[in-house]
C-alpha positions in Angstrom: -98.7 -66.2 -121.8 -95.3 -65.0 -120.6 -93.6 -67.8 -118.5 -93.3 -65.5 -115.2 -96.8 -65.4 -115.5 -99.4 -67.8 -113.4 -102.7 -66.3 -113.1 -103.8 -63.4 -116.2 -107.5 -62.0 -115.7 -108.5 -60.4 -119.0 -111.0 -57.8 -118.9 -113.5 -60.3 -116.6 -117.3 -58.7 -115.7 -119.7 -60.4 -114.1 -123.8 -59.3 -114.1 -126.3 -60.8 -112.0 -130.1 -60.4 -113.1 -131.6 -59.8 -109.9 -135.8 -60.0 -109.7 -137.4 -57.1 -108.2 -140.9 -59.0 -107.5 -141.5 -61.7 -105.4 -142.7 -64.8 -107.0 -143.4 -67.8 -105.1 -143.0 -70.8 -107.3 -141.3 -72.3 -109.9 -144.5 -72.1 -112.4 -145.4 -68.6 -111.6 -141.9 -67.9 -112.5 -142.2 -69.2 -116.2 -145.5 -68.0 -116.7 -144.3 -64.3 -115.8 -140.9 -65.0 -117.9 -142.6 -66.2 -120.9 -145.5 -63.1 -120.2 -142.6 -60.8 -120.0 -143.6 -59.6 -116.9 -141.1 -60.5 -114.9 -138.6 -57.5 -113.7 -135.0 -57.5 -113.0 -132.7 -54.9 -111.6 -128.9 -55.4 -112.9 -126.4 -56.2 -110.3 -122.6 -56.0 -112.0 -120.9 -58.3 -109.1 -117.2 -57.4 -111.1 -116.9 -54.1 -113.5 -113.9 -54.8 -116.0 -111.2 -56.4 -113.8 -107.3 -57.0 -115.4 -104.8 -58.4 -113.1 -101.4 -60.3 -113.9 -100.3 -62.1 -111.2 -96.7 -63.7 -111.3 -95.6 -67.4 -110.3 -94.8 -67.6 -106.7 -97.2 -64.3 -105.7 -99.0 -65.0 -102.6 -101.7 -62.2 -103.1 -104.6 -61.3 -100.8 -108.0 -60.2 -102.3 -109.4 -57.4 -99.4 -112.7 -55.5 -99.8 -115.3 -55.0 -97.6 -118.7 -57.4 -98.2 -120.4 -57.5 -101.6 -116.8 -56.4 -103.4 -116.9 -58.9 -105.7 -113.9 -60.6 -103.7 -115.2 -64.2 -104.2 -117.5 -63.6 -107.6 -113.5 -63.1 -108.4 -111.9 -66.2 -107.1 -115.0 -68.6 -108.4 -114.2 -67.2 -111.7 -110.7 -67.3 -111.7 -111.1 -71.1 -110.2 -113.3 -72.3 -113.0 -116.8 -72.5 -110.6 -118.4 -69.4 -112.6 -118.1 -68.0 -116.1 -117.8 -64.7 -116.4 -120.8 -62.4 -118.5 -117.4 -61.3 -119.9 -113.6 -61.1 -120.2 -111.5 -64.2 -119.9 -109.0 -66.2 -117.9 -105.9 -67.7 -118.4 -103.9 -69.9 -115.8 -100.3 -71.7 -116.5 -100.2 -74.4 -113.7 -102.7 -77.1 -111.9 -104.9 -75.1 -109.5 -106.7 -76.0 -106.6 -109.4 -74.1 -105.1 -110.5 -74.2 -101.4 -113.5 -72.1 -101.6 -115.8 -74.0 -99.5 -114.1 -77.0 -97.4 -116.2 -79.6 -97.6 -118.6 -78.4 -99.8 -118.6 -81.6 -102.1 -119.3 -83.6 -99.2 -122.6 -86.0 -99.4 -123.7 -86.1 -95.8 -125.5 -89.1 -95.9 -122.0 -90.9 -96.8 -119.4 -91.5 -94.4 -115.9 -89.7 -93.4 -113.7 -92.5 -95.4 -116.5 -92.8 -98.3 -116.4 -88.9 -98.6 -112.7 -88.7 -98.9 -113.1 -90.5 -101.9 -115.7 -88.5 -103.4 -114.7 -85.0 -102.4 -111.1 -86.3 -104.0 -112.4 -87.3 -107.3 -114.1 -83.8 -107.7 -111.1 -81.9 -106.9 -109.3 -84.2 -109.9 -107.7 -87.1 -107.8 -107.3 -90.5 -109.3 -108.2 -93.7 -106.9 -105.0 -95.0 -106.7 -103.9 -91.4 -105.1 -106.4 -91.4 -102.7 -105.1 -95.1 -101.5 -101.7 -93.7 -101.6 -102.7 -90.6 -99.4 -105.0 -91.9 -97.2 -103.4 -92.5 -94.1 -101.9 -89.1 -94.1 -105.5 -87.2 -94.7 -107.1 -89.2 -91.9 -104.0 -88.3 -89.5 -104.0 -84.9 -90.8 -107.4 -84.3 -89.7 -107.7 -86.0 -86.6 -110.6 -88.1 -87.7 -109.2 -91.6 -87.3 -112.1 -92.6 -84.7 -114.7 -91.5 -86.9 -113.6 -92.3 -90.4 -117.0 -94.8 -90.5 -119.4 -92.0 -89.2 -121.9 -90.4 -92.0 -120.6 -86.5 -92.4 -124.0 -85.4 -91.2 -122.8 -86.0 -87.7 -119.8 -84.2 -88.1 -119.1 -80.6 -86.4 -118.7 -78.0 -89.1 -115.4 -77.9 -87.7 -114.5 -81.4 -87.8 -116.0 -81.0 -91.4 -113.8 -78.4 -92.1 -110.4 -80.3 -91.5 -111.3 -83.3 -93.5 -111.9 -81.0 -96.6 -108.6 -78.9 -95.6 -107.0 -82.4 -95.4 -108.0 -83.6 -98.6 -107.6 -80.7 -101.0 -104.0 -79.9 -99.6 -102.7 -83.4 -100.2 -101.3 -82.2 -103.4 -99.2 -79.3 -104.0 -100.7 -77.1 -106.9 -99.0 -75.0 -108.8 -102.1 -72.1 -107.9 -103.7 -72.0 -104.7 -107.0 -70.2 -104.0 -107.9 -69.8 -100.9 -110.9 -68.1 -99.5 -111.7 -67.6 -95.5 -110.4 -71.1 -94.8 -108.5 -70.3 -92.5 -111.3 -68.7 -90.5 -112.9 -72.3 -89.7 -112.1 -75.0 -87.1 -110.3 -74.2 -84.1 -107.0 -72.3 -83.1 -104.8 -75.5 -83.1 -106.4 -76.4 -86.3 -105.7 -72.8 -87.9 -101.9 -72.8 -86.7 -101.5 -76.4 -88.6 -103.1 -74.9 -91.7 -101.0 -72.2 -92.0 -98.0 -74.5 -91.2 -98.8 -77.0 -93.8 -99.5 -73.8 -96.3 -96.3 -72.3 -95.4 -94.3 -75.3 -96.5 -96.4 -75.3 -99.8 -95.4 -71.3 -100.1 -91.9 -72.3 -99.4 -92.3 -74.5 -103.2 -93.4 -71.8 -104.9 -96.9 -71.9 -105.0 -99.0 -69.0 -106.7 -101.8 -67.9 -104.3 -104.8 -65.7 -104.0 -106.2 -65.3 -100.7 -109.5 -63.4 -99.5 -109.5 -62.9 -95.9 -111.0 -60.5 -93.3 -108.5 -60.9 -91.2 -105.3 -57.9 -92.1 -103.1 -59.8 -90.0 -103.1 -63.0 -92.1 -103.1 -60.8 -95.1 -100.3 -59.8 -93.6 -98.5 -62.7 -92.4 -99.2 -64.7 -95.9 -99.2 -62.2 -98.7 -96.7 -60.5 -100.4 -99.1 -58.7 -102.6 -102.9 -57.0 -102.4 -105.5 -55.8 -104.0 -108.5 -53.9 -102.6 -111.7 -54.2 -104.5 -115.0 -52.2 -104.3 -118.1 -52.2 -106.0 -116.6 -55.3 -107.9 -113.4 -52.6 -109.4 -109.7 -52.4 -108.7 -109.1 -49.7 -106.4 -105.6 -50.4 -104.7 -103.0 -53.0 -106.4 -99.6 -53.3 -104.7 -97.5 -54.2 -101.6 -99.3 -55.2 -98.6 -98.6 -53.1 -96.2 -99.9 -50.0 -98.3 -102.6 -52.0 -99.6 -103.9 -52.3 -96.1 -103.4 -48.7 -95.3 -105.7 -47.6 -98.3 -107.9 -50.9 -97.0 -108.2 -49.5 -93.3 -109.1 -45.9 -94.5 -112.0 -46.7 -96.4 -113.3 -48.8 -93.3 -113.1 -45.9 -91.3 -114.5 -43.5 -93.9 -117.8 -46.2 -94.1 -117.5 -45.9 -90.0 -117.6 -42.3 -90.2 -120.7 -42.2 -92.7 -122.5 -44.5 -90.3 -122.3 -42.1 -87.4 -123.2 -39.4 -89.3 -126.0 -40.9 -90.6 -128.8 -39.4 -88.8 -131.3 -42.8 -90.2 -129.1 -44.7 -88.1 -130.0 -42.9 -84.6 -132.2 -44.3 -82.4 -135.6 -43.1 -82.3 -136.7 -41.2 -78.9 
């Protein structure tokens, strides 16, 4: 791979087997399967997808729901394989897909940061090292002894932030993180992600929200029905982005099915 190069996606698809029937247990399941009787309707979540994306891009993933905006980043992270295609990545990556999805709930705040940093890749002796700044991070000193499962989703939300971001990766996925926790929460992500940017980090970033697409991303790509529709600056990106919302707007009021009935 070229050495301007972080992030190559080579010719990824992704297909979902989707049952058509409804079957209500695990042993009716294998009994059909086996019987060849079960029915599935193909789903293909990503059709073909090449992108090169260069060291230092900050590029945001838009698309409406279902786009295959996430089936993308979950491949590209290493959380799905793809039915085909490949991926190649030059650089340590760290995905914040779900903050705080690792966590065990039945262990506490301090036990958790522990845990959640070994499956993102962080030795021990890093985590002692980094402690003190997670917990003051995320505002959590008071409750660093309380099991997760008492936490807010929002409190929740800024220990995983806290923990994932202690090192800075050379590839950064983020997707909708910033749409969790509060506003004073939101403006000390994006601070603590600038700084990272300002390094040099390669990121991909799904977001509904144009304005941080905007305000993070130097790059975009619009995605629908899991293809590559729009690839290039933001700004024009968007434009192409806000048209097909208000073409699917339009559709909707002229879709007579949608009226109310009398």
């Amino acid at each position: 791979m070229e050495n301007d190069i972080a992030v190559r996606v080579n010719n990824v698809s992704m297909t979902f087997n989707l049952s058509t029937e409804r079957v209500d247990n695990f042993k009716e399941f294998v009994i059909r399967r086996l019987q060849g009787k079960l029915q599935y309707e193909t789903f293909h979540a990503l059709n073909h997808i090449s992108i090169e994306i260069k060291k230092g891009e900050r590029v945001g993933i838009l698309g409406l729901n279902g786009a295959g905006k996430s089936t993308l980043l979950k491949i590209i992270a290493g959380v799905m394989k793809p039915t085909e295609g490949t991926v190649e990545l030059d650089g340590d990556l760290v995905p914040l897909l779900e903050l705080g999805a690792g966590f065990d709930k039945q262990y506490t705040g301090s036990e958790n940061i522990y845990l959640y940093g070994a499956m993102l890749g962080y030795s021990k002796a890093l985590i002692d090292e980094k402690y003190t700044q997670i917990v003051r991070f995320a505002r959590l000193k008071k409750f660093m002894d309380i099991p997760i499962k008492n936490y807010s989703s929002g409190m929740r939300a800024r220990l995983g932030f806290a923990i994932a971001t202690i090192m800075e990766p050379d590839i950064l996925i983020l997707d909708e993180v910033l749409a969790v926790g509060d506003a004073r929460f939101r403006r000390k992500c994006i601070r603590k992600l600038r700084k990272m940017f300002d390094k040099g980090t390669t990121v991909l970033f799904v977001s509904h929200s144009i304005e941080q697409i905007r305000k993070v991303c130097n790059r975009a790509i619009l995605l629908e029905n899991g293809q590559i529709i729009a690839d290039g600056d933001t700004d024009t990106v968007i434009r192409v982005y806000q048209k097909e919302i208000d073409i699917d707007e339009d559709d909707n009021d002229n879709d007579s099915s949608q009226l109310p009935i009398p």
